[in-house]
N, C-alpha and C positions, 0 to 999 in steps of 0.2 A: 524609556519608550515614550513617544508622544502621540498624542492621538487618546480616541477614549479608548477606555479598558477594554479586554477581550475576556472572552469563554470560551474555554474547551468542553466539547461535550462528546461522550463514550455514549457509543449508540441510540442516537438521535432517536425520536420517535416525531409526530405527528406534524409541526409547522417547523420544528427543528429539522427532520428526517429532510420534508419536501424545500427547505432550504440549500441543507448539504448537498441534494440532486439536484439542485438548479445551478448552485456553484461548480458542479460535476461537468453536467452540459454544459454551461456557456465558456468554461473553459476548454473543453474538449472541442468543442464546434470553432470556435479559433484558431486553435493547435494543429487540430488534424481535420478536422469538417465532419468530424462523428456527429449525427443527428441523434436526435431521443428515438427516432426508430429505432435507428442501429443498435444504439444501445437496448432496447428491448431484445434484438434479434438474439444481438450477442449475450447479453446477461440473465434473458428471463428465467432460461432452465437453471439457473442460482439465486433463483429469489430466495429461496428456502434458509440458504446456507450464507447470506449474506449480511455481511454489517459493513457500520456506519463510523466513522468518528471527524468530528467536524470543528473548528473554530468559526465563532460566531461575535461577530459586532454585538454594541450595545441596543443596535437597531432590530437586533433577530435573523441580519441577514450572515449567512456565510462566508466567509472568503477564503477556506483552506478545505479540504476534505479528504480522504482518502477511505478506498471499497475494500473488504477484505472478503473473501470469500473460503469458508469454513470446510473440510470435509465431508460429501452428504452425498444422497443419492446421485445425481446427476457429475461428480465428481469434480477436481479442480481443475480449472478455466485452461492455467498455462498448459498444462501434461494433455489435455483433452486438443488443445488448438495447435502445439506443435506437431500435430500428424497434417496438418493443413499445410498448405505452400507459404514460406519458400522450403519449413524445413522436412517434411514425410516420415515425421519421427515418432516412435510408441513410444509416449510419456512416461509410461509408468515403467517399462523396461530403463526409457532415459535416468528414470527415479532411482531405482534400484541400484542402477549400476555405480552411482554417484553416493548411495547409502542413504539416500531418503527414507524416511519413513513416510507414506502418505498419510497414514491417520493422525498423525501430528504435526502438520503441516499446514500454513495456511497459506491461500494465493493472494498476494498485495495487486486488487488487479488494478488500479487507479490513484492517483495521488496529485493533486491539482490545486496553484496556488492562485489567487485571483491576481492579474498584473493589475500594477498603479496604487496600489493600496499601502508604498512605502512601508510596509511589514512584513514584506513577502520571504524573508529570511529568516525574520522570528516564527513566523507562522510553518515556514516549511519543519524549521526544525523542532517544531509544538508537534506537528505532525507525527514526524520520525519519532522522537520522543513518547509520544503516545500507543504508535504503535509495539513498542519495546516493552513500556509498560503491559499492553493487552494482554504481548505474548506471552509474558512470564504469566501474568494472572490465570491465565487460560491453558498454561502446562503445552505448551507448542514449543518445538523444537527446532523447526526448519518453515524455511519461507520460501516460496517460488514469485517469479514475474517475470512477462514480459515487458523489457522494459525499451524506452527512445533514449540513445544515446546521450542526448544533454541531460536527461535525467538521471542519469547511470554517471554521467560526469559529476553532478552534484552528492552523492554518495560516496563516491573514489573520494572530493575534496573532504568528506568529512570522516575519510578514513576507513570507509562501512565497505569490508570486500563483499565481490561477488563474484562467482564462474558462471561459466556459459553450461546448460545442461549437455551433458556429454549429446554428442551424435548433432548436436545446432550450431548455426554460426547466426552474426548479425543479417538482418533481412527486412522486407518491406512487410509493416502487420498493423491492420487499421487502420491507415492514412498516416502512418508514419513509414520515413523511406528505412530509417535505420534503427530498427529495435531488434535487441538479444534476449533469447529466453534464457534466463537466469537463477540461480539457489543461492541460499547460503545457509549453515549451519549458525543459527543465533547465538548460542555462546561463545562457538572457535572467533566467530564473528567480531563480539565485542571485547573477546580479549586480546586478539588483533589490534584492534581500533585502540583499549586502554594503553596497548605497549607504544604503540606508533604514532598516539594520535589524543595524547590525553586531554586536551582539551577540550577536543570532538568528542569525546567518551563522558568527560564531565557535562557537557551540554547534552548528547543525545542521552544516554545512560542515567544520568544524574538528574536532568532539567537544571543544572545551575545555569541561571541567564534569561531564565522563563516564565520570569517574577511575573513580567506582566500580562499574563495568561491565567488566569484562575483555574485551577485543573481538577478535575473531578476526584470523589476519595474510592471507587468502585470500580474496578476497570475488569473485572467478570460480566463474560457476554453471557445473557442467562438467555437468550433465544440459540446457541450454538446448536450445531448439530454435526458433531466430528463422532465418525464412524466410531463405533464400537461404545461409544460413552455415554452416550444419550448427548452429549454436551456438541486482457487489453494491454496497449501499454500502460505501465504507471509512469504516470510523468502528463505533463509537467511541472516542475517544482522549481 
């Protein structure tokens, strides 16, 4: 890798935190023309149940990030917005029927790589990577998004399936013309990915290749708040 060193950081907090969310917006407001309003419209009723995890320059600033959002009162983002247009769908009927569990579930609702910054491929998959990590930490089982096609094509390439939640098809959500709301089973997931695709499994799964990312030793979110325990699109990547 060239360039100076990077840091991964598992749930950001204070000039880290409002880093992460500036790499958030200004990617998104490129992509799709989502404003920081918007995003308040759309995310506030998930502050609670929300986290962070971000790569950061040596400079403090951001250039990768991705939002997870926890099960909690106001419930998860995708199952709650698929009764919206284009798809009229009950999420959690959709969940069910697919064998979700919602309390172990998180929704990946954002994931956003900064363009130009020649590392946007290590960083995405510091990303993915990270989040794989969270999940085992965290005893999560399944993942929902909605997600934009080119983002959903960078997954496919690294082997990572995904279905459409029964009862949706691809549609216009956010300022994206083509996003599908999507699950996957994390384990069936990655051993899919190990049989098919072991290289993508040794990088996303493994982090081998991700030397130059210094990665955290703690990847328990201790603000969580997934039912019973006390404990957008995403893209682009």
């Amino acid at each position: 890798m060239t360039g100076a060193p990077l840091r991964f950081v598992f749930d950001p907090t204070g000039e880290e935190l409002a880093a992460a969310r500036r790499c958030e917006a200004d990617v998104f407001l490129e992509a799709y023309g989502n404003t920081i309003e918007e995003f308040e419209v759309e995310y506030g009723a998930y502050e609670g149940s929300t986290g962070f995890m971000t790569v950061l320059r040596d400079d403090g600033e951001a250039i990768a990030v991705a939002r997870f959002i926890a099960p909690g009162p106001a419930g998860l983002k995708t199952l709650n917005d698929v009764s919206r247009p284009p798809w009229h769908v009950d999420g959690l009927r959709s969940a069910r029927s697919a064998g979700i569990d919602p309390d172990r579930t998180w929704d990946i609702a954002t994931i956003a790589v900064r363009r130009g910054e020649g590392r946007g491929g290590l960083c995405a998959s510091a990303i993915y990577h990270g989040l794989i990590r969270a999940i085992y930490a965290n005893d999560i089982e399944y993942v929902v998004m909605i997600m934009d096609s080119h983002a959903r094509q960078l997954l496919t390439s690294l082997g990572m399936p995904t279905q459409a939640l029964p009862g949706t098809k691809t549609g216009e959500y956010l300022g994206s013309a083509s996003s599908t709301p999507l699950w996957a089973h994390v384990d069936r997931g990655l051993e899919q990915q190990r049989q098919e695709s072991p290289d993508a499994y040794r990088l996303i799964r493994q982090g081998s290749g991700l030397d130059g990312i210094a990665m955290p030793s703690d990847w328990v979110w201790h603000r969580k708040s997934v039912a019973g325990s006390g404990a957008a699109p995403a893209g682009p990547a």
